[in-house]
C-alpha positions in Angstrom: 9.8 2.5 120.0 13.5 1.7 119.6 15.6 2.2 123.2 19.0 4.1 122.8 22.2 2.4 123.7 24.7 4.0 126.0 28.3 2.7 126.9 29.0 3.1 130.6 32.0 2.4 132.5 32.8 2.1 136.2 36.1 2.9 136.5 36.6 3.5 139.9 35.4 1.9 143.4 35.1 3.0 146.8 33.0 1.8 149.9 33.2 -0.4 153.3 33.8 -3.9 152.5 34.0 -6.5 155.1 37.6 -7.2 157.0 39.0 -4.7 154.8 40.5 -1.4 155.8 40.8 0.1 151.6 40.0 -0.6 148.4 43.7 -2.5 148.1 42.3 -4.9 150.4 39.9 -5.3 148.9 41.4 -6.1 145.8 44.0 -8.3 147.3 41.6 -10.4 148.8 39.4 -10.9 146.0 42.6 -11.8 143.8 43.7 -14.2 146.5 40.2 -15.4 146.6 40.1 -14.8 150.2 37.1 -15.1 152.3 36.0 -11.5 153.5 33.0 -13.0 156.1 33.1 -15.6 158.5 30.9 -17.9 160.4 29.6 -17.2 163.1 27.8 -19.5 165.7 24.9 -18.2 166.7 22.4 -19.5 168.9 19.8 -18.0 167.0 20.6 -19.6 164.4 17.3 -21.9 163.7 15.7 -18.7 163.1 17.0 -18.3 159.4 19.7 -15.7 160.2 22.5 -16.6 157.9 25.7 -17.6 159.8 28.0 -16.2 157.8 28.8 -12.5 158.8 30.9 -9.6 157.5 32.1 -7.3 159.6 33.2 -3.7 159.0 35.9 -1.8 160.3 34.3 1.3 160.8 35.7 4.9 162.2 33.1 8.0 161.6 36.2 9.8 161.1 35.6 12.3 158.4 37.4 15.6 157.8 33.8 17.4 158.4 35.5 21.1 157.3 37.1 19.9 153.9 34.2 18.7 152.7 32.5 21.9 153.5 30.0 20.9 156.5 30.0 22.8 159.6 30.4 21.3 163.0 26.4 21.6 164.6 25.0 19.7 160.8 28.0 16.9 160.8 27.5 15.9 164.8 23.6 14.7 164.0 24.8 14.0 160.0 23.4 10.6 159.3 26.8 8.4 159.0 25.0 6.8 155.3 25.5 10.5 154.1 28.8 11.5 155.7 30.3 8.0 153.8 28.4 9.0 150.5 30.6 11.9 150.6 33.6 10.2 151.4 33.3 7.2 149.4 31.7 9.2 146.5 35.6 10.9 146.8 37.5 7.6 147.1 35.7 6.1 144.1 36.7 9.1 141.4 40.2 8.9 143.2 40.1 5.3 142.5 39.6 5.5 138.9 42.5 7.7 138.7 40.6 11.4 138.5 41.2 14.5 140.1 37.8 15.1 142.2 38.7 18.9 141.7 38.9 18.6 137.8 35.1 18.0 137.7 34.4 21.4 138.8 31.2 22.9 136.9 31.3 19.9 134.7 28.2 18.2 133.6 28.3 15.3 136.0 25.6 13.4 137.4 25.4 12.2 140.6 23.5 8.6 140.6 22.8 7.3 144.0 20.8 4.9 146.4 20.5 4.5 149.7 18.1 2.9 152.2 16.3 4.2 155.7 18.8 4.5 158.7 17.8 3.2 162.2 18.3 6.5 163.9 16.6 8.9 161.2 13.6 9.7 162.6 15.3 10.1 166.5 17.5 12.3 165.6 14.8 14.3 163.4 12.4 14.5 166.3 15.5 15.1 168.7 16.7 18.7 166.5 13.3 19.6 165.7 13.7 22.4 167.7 17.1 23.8 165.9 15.5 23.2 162.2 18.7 21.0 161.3 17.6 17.3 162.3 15.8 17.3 158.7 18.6 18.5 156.8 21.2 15.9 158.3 18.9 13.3 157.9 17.4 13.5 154.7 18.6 10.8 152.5 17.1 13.2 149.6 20.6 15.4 150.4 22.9 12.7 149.9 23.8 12.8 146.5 23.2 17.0 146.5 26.0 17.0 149.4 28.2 15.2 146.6 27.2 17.1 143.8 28.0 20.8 146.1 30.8 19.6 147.1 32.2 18.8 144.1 30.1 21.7 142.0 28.8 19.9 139.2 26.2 20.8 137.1 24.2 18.2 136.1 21.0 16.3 137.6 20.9 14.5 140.8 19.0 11.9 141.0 18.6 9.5 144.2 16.3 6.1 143.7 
């Protein structure tokens, strides 16, 4: 069975990196070849916890209504999917596309993501208002992206 080859580039970036407030952080530190942890002493420490940290600067401040998502769903909106959206946005912007230009196209939306402290709290907690599952379900990150956005290809979330 022979295995098809496909070219993929990554031309654009976004995310939370440590002691950096935007990707030209980022980059400047990385070309400066800047430390972006520190150490930390900890008295734990004999424990195996690494004592170099990163830390984020990190504002859930998200323009809920221009990304579509009403006020009742964004207050109990896991924060992993409310920055998918946002850094999903940075990272085309980054690579020098208009977000708005991939409307209807066939675009995939690729993404992985891992179990949140508060998930199941804030499930149990909105249980009642049938919205708890819908802002927590990592399942809806990448479909929040590709809505947003309106493509049309597959969505797939590992």
């Amino acid at each position: 069975m022979s295995l098809k080859k496909y070219e993929v580039v990554i031309s654009g970036m976004g995310g939370l990196f440590p002691g950096c407030e935007d990707m030209y952080d980022v980059e400047k530190k990385l070309y400066n070849m800047e430390e972006m942890v520190e150490e930390q002493q900890l008295w734990y420490s004999d424990f195996g916890v690494p004592k170099f940290i990163g830390k984020l600067r990190y504002s859930h401040a998200l323009d809920n209504k221009f990304f579509g998502l009403y006020s009742q769903l964004y207050n109990i909106m896991d924060p992993l999917t409310t920055q998918s959206l946002q850094y999903s946005f940075e990272a085309i912007c980054d690579a020098g596309v208009n977000p708005f230009s991939l409307n209807g196209s066939k675009t995939a939306v690729l993404m992985s993501s891992a179990v949140s402290e508060i998930e199941f709290s804030v499930i149990e907690a909105y249980k009642q208002q049938n919205i708890g599952l819908v802002g927590q379900s990592r399942g809806m990150q990448a479909n929040r992206v590709s809505y947003f956005l309106n493509l049309q290809a597959n969505v797939i979330r590992c």
